[in-house]
N, C-alpha and C positions, 0 to 999 in steps of 0.2 A: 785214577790212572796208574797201572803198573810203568816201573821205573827199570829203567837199564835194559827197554828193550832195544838198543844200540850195541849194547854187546855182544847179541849173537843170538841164536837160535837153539844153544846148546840145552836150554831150559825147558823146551817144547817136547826134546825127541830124546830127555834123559829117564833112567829109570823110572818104571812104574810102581806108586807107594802106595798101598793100600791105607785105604780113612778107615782110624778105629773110633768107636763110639767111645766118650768117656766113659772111666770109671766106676765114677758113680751115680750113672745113669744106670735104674734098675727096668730091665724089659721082661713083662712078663709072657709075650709067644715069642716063637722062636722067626729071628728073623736072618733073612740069608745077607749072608757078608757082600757089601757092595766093592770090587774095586773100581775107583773112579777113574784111574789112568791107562786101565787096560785095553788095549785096540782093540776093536770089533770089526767081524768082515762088515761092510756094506754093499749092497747094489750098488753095480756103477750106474743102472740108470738111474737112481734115487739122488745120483751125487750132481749137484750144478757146477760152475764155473762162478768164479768170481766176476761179476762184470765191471769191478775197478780194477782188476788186477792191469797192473803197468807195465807187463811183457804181452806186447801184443804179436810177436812174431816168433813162432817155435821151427827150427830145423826140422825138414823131414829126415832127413839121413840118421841124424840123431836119434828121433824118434823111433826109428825104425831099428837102430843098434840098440835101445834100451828094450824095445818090446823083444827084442828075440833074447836078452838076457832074461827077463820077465821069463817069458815062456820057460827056461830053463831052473833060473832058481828064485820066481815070485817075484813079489815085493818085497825087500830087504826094508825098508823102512816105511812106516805108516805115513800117511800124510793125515793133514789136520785139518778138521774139518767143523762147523758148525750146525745147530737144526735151523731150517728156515721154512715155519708150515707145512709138515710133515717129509722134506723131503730136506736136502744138505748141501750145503755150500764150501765150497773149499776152500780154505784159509792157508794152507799152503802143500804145495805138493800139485801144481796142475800138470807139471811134466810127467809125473808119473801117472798120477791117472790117465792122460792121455794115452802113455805108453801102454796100460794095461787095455785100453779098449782094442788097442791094434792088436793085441795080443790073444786077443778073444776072452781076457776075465769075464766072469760074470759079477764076482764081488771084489772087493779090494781092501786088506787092512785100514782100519782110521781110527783115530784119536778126537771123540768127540770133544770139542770144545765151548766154551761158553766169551764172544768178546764184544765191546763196544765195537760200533762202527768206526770208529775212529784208531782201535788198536786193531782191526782188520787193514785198514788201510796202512798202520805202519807195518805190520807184518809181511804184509803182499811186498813192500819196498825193500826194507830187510833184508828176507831171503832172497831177492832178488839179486841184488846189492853184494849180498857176498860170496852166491854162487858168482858174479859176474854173467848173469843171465841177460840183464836191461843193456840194449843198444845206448849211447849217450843222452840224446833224443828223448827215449822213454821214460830215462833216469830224471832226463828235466822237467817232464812233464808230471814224471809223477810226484815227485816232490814240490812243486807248484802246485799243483794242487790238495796236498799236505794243508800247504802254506795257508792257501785262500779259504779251503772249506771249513776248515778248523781254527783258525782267526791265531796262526802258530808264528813266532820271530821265527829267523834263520838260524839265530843261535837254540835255538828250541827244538828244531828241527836239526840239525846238526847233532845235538846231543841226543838224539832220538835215537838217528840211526848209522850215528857211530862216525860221521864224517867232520871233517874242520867248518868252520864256518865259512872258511873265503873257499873251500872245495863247494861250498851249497850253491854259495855266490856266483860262482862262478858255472857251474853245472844250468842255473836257471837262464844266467845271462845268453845261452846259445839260443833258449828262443827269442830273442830281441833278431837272430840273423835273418835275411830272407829265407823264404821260404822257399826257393832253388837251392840255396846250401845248404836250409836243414834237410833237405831230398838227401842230397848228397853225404850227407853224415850218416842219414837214416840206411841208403844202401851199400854204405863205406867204399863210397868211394875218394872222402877223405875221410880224416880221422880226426878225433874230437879235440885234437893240439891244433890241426889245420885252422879247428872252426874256432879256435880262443885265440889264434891269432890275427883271424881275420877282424876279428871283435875291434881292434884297434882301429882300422880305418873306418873313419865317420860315415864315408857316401856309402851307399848300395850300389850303388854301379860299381863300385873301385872293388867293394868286398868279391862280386859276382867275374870280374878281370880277374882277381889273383886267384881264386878260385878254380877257372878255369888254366888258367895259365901252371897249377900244383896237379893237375890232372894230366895234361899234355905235357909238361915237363918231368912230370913226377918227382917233385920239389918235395925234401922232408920237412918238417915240421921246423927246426935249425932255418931251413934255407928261405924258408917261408916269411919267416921272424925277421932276415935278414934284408928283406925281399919290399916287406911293407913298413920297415926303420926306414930303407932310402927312401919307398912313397912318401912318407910322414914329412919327411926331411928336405923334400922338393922335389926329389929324383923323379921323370917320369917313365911308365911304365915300357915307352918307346925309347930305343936313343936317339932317334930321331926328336932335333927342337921344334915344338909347334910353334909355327908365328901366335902373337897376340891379337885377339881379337879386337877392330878399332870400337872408336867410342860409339860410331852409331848400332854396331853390331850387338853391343854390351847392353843396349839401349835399349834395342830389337829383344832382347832374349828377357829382359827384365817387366816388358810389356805383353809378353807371352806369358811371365809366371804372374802379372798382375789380372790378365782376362783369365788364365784358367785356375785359378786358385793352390799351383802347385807349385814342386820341384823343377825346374826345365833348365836343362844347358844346350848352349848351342858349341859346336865343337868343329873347329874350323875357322875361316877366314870369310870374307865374302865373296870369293869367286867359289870355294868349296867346302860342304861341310858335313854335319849332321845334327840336330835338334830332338834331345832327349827329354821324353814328359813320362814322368815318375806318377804311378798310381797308387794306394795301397790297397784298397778291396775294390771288388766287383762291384758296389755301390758308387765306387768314387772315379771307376773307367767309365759307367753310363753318365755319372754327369760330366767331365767332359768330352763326351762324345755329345752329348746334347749341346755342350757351348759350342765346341766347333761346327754345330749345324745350326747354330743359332736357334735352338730350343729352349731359351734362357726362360 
């Protein structure tokens, strides 16, 4: 396994060295001098996509300002590329090949390369990572699965690609949130401070309230923090005090989560309320909907 590839990318797209044969290695025909780091135009159509790669979402606007530079002056820098049964996979650089398709290339400088599956996948994170290319989101997913595929610690992965360890920790921890907030990270419509704050409060219901409520308020990050200290702390999210629920009520809601096998609050009094039944996958909404028809 190559080491320090956390430091950067600077190693991939630095000068080209040509390999001399040793010394006193005697050749008797004549054979042509190879350089191994030199780019070669390619086929774009010969060239793949990565299908780990962890930016799953490219700007068209973007795309479309780099293809009309393309047009003008090329490809200023190669992207890197592997073989994979007679045709090539991209190891890094998909934005610009993208940009060069709009642009009508037909080939595209590349730096063939030779890597484990596994220094592809840090690679693809990497570059990612330090163009600031990866949504938060992607950022977690893709390094979770660093983590799992490759049987890597965090401190492992951390020093991979160049990040602290409680940043790794904490980047993976946003997928523990629902999946309505990771939406919401994923189309910014908050930001990935909102989502590590919300991390503090335990329920899902209460994450998915401030959530909303940093949307419609357009609460920062600061005010957010501030926001879910007093939830923690008893404050409730209304100023309005809710009565307490009596004991037969408390009774009533603890016999709903003993028939459905779940989360359930009831929220209210007994003249008025509402009764919340927490589900977590589409396997586990069809069985209770089977108990409540009595499909047991």
């Amino acid at each position: 396994m190559k080491k320090g590839l956390g430091r950067g990318l600077d190693s991939l797209f630095g000068e080209y060295e040509e390999e001399k044969a040793p010394a006193e290695v005697k050749v008797e025909t004549k054979v042509e001098q190879v350089v191994v780091n030199e780019p070669k135009e390619i086929e774009i159509g010969l060239i793949d996509r990565n299908p780990d790669q962890p930016r799953k979402n490219f700007d068209e606007d973007a795309l479309n300002e780099l293809a009309e530079s393309i047009k003008s002056f090329g490809v200023v820098q190669p992207i890197i590329v592997q073989e994979n049964n007679g045709r090539y996979i991209i190891i890094a650089g998909e934005r610009r090949w993208r940009a060069a398709r709009i642009a009508g290339l037909k080939k595209i400088p590349c730096l063939v390369r030779e890597y484990t599956k596994q220094e592809v996948s840090e690679i693809a994170i990497i570059e990612n990572l330090q163009r600031e290319d990866l949504n938060p989101i992607e950022s977690a997913r893709a390094i979770k699965n660093l983590i799992e595929q490759y049987h890597l610690t965090q401190d492992e992965v951390a020093d991979k690609i160049g990040k602290s360890r409680p940043a790794v920790a904490n980047t993976i921890r946003l997928l523990t949130l629902p999946e309505a907030i990771i939406n919401l990270v994923e189309t910014n419509k908050i930001s990935a401070g909102h989502a590590r704050a919300l991390l503090a409060l335990e329920s899902s219901v209460k994450q998915k309230e401030v959530a909303l409520q940093i949307i419609e308020k357009g609460l920062s990050v600061r005010e957010t923090e501030r926001l879910i200290h007093n939830i923690n702390q008893g404050t409730k999210l209304s100023a309005t005090k809710r009565p307490e629920k009596s004991v037969e009520l408390k009774e009533f809601e603890n016999q709903i989560k003993r028939t459905l096998l779940t989360k359930v609050q009831i929220k209210g009094n007994d003249n008025k309320g509402k009764i919340i039944i927490e589900y977590y996958n589409k396997e586990d909404l069809n069985r209770i909907y089977d108990v409540l028809n009595n499909k047991r």
